[in-house]
NUMIGU-201812 format. One record per atom (N, C-alpha, C, O): x, y, z; residue in three letters. Coordinates in pm, whole numbers, plus 50000, padded with zeros to 5 digits. Example, Ala and Ser with C-alpha at 12.3 -4.5 7.8 and 13.67 -1.06 7.14 Angstrom:
513194943150780Ala 512304955050780Ala 513204967050780Ala 514244966850846Ala 512854977550708Ser 513674989450714Ser 512905000350787Ser 513415011450804Ser 
//
This chain:
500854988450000Unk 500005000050000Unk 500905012350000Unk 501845013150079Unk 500625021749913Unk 501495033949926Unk 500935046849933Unk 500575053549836Unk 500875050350060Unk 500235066650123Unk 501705077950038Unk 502905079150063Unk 500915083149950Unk 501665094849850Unk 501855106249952Unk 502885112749965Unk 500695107950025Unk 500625120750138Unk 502045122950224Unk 502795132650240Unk 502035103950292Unk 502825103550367Unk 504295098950324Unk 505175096950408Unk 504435097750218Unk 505375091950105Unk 506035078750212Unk 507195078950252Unk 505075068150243Unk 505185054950342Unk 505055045350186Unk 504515048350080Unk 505635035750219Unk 505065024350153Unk 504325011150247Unk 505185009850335Unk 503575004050269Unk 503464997750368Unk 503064986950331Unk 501864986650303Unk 503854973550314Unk 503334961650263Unk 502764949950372Unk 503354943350457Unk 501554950550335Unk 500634948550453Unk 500584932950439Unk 500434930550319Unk 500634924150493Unk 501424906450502Unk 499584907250600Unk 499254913150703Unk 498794897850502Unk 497304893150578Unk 497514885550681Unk 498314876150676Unk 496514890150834Unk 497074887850945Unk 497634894951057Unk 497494893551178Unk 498414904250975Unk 499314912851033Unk 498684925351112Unk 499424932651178Unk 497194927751103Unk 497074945551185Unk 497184948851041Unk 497914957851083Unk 497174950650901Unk 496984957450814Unk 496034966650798Unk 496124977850748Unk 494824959150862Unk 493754969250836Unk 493604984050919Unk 492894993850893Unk 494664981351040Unk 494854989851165Unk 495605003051081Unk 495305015051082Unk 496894994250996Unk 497745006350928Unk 497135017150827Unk 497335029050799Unk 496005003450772Unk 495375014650710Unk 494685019350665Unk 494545023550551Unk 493775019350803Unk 492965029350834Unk 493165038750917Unk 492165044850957Unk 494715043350975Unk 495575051351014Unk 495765059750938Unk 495295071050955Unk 496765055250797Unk 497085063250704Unk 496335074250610Unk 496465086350592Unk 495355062850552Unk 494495062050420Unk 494185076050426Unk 494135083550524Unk 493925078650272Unk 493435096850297Unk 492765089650090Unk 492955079550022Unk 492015102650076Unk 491315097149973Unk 491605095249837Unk 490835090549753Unk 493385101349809Unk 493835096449682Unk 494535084949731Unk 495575083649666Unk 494445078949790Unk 495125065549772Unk 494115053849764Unk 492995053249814Unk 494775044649689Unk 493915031249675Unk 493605022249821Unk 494005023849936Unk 492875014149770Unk 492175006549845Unk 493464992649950Unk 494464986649912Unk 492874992750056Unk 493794981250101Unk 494154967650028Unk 493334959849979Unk 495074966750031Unk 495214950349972Unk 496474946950001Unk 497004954050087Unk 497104938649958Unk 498114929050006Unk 499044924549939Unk 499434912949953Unk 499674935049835Unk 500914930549733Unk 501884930449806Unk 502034936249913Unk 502564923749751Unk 504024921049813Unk 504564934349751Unk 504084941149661Unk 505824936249831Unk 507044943549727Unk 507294950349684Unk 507274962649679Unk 507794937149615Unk 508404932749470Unk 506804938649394Unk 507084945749297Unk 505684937749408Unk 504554941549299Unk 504254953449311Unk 504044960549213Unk 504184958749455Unk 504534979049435Unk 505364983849371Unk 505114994349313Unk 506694977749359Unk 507714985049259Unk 506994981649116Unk 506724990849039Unk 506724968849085Unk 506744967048933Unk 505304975048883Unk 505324976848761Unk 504164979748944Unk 503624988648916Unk 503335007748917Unk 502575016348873Unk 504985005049030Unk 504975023049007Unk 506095024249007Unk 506885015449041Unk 506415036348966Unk 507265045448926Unk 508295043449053Unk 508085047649167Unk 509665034849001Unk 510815027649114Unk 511455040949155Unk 511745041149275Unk 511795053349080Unk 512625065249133Unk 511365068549246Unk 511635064049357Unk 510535073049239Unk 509245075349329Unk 509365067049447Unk 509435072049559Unk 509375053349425Unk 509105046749551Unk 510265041649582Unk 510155030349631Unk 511565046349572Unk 512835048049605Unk 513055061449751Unk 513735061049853Unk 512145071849697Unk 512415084549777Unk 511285077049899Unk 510995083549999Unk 510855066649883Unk 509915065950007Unk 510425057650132Unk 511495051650122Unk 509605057250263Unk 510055049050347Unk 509175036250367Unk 508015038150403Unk 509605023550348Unk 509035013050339Unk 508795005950527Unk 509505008750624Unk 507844998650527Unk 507864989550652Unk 506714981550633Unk 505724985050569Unk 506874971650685Unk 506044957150741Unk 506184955450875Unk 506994957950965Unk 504874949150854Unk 504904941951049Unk 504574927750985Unk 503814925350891Unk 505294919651054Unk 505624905551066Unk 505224899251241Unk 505464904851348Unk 504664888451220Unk 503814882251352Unk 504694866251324Unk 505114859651229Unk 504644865551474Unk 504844850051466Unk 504414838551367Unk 503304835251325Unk 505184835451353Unk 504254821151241Unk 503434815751283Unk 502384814951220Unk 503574810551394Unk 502194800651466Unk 501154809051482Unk 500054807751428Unk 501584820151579Unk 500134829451579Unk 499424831951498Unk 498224830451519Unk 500054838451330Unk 499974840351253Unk 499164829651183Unk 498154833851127Unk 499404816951176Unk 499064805151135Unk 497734803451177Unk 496784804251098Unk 497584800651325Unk 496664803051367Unk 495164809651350Unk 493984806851331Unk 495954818851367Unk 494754832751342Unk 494654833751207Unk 494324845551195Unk 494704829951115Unk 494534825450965Unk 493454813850929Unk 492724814850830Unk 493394800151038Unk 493134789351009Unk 491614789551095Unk 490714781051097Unk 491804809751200Unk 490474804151198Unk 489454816051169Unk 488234817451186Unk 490534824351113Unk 489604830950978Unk 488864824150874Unk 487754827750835Unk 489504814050830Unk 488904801350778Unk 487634800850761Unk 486734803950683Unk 488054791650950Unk 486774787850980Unk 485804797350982Unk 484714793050945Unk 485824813051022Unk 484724817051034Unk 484184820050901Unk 483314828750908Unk 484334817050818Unk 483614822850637Unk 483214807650612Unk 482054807550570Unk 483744794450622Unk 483784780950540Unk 483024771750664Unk 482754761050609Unk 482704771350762Unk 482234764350843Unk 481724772250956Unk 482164779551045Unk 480254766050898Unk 479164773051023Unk 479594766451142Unk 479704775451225Unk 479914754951197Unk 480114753551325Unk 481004761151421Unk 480814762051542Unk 481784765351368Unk 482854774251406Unk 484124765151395Unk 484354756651309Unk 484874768551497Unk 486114761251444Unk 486384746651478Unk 485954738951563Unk 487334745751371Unk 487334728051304Unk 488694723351354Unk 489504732651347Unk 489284711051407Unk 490424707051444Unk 491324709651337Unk 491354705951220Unk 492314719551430Unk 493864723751368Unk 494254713451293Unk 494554717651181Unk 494404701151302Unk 494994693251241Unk 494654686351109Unk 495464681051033Unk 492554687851086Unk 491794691350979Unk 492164697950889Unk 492294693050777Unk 492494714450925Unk 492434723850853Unk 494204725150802Unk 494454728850687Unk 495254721950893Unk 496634715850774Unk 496044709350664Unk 496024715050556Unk 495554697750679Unk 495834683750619Unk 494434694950465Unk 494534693350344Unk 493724701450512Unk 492574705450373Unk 493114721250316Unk 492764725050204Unk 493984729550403Unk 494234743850321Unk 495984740150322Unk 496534737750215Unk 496594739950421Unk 497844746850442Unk 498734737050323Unk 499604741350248Unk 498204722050332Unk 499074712450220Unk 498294718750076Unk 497644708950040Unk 498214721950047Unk 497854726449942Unk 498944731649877Unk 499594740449934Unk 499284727249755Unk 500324732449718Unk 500124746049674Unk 500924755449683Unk 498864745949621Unk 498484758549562Unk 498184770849593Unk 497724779749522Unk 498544770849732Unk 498004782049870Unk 496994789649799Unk 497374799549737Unk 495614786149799Unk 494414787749810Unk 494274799149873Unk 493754807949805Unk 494584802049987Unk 494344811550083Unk 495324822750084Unk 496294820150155Unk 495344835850020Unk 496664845050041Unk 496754840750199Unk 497864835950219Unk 496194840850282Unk 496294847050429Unk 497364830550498Unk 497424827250616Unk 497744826450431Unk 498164814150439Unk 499844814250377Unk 500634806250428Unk 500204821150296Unk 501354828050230Unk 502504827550326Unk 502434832650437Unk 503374822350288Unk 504794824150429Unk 504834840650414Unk 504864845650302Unk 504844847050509Unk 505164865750529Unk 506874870450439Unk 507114880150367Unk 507884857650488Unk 508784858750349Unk 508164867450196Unk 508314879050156Unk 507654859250159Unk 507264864650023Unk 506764877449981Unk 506894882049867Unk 505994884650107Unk 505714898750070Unk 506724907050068Unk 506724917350001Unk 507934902150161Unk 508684915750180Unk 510024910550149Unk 511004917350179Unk 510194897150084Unk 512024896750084Unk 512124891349944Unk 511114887349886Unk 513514891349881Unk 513384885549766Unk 514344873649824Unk 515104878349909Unk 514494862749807Unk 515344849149861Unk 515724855850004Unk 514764859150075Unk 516874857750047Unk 517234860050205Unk 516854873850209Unk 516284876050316Unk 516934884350134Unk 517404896450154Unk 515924902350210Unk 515004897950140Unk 515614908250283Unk 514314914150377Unk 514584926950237Unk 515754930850231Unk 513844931750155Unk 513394947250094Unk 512624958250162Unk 512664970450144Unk 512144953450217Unk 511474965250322Unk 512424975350443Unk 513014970250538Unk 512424989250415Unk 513664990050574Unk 513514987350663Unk 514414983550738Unk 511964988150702Unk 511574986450867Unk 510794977850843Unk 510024976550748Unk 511084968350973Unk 510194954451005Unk 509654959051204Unk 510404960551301Unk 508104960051198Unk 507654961451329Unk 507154946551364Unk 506724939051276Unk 507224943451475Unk 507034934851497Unk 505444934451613Unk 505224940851716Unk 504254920551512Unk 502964924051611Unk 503134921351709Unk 502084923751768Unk 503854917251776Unk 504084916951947Unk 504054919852025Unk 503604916652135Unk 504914932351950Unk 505104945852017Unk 504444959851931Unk 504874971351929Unk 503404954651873Unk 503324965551776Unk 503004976851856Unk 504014983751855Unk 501944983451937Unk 502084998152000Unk 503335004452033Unk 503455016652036Unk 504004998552051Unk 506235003052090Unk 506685003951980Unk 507285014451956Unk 506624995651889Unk 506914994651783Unk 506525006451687Unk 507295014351631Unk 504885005951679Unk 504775017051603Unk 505025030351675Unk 504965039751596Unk 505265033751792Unk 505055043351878Unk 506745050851839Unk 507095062351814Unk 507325040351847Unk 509095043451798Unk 509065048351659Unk 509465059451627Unk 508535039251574Unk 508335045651393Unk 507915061351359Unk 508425071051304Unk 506765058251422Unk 506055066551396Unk 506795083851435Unk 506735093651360Unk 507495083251577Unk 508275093951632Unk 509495094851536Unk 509515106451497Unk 510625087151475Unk 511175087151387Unk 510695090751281Unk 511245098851206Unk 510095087751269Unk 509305089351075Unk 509075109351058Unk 509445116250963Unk 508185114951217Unk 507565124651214Unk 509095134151242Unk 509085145651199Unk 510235129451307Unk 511175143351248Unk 510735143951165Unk 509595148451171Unk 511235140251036Unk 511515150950953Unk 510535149450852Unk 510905151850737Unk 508665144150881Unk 507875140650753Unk 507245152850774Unk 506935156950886Unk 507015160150648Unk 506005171650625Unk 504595166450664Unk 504045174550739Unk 503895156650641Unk 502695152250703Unk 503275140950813Unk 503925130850786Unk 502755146950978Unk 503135142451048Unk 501805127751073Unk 500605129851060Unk 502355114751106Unk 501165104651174Unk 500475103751288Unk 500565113651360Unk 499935096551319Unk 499545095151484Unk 500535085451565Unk 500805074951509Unk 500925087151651Unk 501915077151729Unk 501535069251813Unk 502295064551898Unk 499405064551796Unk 498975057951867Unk 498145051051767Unk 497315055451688Unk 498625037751791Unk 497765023851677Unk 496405021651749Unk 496475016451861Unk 495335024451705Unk 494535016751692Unk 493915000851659Unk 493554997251547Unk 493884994851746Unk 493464981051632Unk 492194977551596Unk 491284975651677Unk 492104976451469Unk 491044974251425Unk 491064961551358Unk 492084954851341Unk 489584957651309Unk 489534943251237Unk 489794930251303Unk 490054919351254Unk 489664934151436Unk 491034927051576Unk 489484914651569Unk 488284917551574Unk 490354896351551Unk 489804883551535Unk 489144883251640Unk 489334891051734Unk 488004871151637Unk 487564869751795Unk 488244865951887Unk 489414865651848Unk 488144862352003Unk 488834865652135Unk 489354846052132Unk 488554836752126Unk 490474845152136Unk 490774823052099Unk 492034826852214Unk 492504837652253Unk 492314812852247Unk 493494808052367Unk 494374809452297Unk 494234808152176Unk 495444812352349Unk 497154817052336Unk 497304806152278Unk 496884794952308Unk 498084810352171Unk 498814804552011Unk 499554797652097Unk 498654789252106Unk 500524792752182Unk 501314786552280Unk 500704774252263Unk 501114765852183Unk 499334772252365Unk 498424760252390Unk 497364754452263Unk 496764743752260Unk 497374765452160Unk 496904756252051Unk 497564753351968Unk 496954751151863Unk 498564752251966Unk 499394752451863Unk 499814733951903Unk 500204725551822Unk 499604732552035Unk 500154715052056Unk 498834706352029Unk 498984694152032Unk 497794710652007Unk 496944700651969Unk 497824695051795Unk 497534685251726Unk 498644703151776Unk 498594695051668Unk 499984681751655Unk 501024682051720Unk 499514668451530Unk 500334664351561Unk 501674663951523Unk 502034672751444Unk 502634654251567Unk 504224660651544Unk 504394659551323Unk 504984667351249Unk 503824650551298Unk 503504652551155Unk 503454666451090Unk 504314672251024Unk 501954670951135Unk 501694684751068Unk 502974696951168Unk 503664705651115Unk 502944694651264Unk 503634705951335Unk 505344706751199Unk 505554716851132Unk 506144695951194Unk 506754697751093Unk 506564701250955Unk 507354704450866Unk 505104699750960Unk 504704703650812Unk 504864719850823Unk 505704726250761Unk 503614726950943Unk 503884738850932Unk 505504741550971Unk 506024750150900Unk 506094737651040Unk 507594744351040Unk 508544747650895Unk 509354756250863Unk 508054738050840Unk 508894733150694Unk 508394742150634Unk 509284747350566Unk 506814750650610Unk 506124758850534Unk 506834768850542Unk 507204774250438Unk 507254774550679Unk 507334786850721Unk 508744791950803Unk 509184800250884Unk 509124779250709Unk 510994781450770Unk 511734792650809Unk 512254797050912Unk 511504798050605Unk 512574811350617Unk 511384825050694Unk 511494836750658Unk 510524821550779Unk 509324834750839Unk 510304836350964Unk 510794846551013Unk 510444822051001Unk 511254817351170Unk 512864826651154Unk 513314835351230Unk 513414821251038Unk 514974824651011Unk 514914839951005Unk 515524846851087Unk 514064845850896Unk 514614854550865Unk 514154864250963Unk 515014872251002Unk 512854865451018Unk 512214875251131Unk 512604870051266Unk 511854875751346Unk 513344862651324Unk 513814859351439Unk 512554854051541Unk 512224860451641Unk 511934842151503Unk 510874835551574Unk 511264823951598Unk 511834816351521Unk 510894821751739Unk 511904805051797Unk 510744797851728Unk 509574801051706Unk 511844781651687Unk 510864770851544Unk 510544761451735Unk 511224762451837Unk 509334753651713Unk 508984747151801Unk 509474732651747Unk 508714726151674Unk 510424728851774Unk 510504714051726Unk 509614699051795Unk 509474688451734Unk 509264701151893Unk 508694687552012Unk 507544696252083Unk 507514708552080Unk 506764689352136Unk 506004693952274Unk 506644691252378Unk 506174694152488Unk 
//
């Protein structure tokens, strides 16, 4: 997503608080939210342009991330509500065809092989510190200054800590998702869960 106002680029990884960023930013010449990587903001605009800009992503744990994906899912594809973790590997995540953007290793929006392209990586963890630090950096020296307080919006329903659901699953799929989401662990610094 690229706020011209704020000359930001912000490649919003589904999952992530995107909708928080931007509906922060947004002002009415800019387009609509969505979820290109990159690499696809450059190849549709003008690279000297979005060279002079400042880029960032927020990146979330994989599991959480995983998680909170699998039961976005559920809430659009199954009226009962949610369906065993270990179901929903074995019918979206093996898919070779990732069916689901929101399912995408976070790698792919913002790095090309190892190299991270984005300058700033916030992390959802910590995102209010996170953005609270950006945002004060950013506003030296931006002619349109931001707010230095995130809102969250779009925020999933209320589920048990990614920690304790994350072991219902079994050691099978748990390597499956590790193997998916290798370089998310490597390159954004998230401990890989190998055992229960």
């Amino acid at each position: 997503m690229i706020f011209h106002k704020h000359k930001l680029i912000f490649t919003g990884i589904p999952k992530n608080a995107s909708s928080s960023i931007h509906e922060l930013l947004r002002n009415p010449t800019d387009r609509e939210h969505h979820h290109n990587s990159i690499i696809e903001d450059y190849a549709h605009n003008d690279v000297d342009l979005m060279e002079s800009y400042t880029s960032f992503s927020i990146t979330r744990n994989p599991y959480d991330r995983f998680i909170s994906a699998m039961r976005h899912i559920c809430r659009y594809e199954y009226e009962e509500g949610y369906v065993d973790l270990n179901e929903l590997v074995d019918k979206y995540l093996r898919s070779e065809e990732y069916p689901q953007i929101i399912l995408v290793p976070q790698h792919r929006f913002v790095c090309f092989g190892n190299r991270i392209l984005v300058d700033n990586i916030l992390k959802y963890e910590n995102l209010a510190k996170d953005w609270e630090e950006f945002a004060t950096n950013y506003n030296k020296t931006a002619d349109f200054k931001v707010k230095t307080k995130l809102i969250h919006v779009n925020k999933g329903d209320n589920r048990g800590a990614w920690e304790e659901e994350i072991k219902t699953l079994t050691q099978d799929n748990l390597d499956f998702v590790n193997k998916r989401y290798d370089k998310d662990f490597l390159l954004f610094d998230y401990k890989m869960i190998h055992k229960f």
